[in-house]
N, C-alpha and C positions, 0 to 999 in steps of 0.2 A: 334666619330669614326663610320665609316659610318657598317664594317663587323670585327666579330672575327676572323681573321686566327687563326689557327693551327699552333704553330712552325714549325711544317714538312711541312704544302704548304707554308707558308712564307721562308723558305729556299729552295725550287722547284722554287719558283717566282725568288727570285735571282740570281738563275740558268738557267732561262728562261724555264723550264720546268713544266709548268701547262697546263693541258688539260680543255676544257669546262668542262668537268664531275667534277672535283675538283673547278671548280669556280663555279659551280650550287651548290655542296654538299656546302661550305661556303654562301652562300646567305640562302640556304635551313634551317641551321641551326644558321645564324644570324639575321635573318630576318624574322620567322616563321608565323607571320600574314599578312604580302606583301605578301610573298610566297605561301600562302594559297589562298587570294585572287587572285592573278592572276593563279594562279591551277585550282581552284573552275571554275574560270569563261572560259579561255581555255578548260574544260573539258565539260562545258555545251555546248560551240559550237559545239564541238565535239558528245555530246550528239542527243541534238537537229540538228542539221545541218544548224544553222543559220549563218548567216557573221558574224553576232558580237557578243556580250556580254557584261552587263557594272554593274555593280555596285555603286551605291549612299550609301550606307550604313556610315552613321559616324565611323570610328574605334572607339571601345570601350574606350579606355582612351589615354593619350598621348603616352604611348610608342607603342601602335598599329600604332598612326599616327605618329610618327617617323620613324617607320619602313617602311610604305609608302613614305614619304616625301626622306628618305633615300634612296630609292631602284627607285625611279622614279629621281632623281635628278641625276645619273649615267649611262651616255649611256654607259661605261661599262655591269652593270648590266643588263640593259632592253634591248640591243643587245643581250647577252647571254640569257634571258629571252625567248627573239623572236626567238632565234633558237633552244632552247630547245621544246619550246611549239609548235612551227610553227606557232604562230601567231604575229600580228602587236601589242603592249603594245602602248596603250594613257593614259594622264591624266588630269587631270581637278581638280584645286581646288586643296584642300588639301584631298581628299577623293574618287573622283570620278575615277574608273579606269574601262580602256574600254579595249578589245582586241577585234582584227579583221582579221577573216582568212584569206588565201590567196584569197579566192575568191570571199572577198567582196567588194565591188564598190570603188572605190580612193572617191566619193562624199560623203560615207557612212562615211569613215575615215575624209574627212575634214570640215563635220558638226560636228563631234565630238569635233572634236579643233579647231576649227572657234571662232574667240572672238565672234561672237553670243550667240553659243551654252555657253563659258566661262560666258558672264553677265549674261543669264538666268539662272545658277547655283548656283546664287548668294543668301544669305540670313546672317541677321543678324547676327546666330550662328555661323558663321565660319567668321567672320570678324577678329580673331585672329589665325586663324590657319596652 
């Protein structure tokens, strides 16, 4: 199961009545190390004022990288993501996550997920992941 609803948004949902805000807060608290990484990284653009931001970092154990793999595997989420954060969400690998402001180059975005950019991400350790 990719998130924990809450009985009470699960029965909103069936009612066609959930807002972004209630679909962030369920990610936010199912998903707590995705959510952190794409946070951490939209806030350094934001910091710095660069286009992009990425992270290679391996998630610390499997339920970190489930948590990724889960949260990147749902244009659900990473739609709600991108308009939360106001940036572009990419991924790469099992571990690799990039975000891209608005104002940075469409080229900048399609090196990032270019099968180029994919094969040279490549290494032994992550052959199962």
């Amino acid at each position: 199961m990719s998130l924990d609803v809450p009985a009470a948004l699960l029965d909103r949902a069936q009612r066609g009545d959930i807002t972004d805000e209630d679909f962030i807060a369920c990610i936010k608290a199912s998903l707590p190390y995705a959510w952190d990484t794409v946070s951490r990284l939209a806030e350094q653009t934001r910091e710095t004022g660069a286009p992009s931001a990425a992270d290679r970092t391996p998630p610390p154990d499997d339920n970190a990288q489930g948590q990724l793999l889960r949260m990147m595997a749902s244009n659900a989420m990473c739609d709600a993501l991108q308009r939360h954060f106001g940036v572009r969400v990419a991924f790469q690998n099992c571990h690799h996550v990039g975000v891209f402001t608005p104002g940075a180059s469409e080229d900048l975005y399609r090196e990032f997920v270019s099968p180029r950019a994919q094969l040279l991400n490549q290494s032994p350790e992550l052959i199962n992941c």
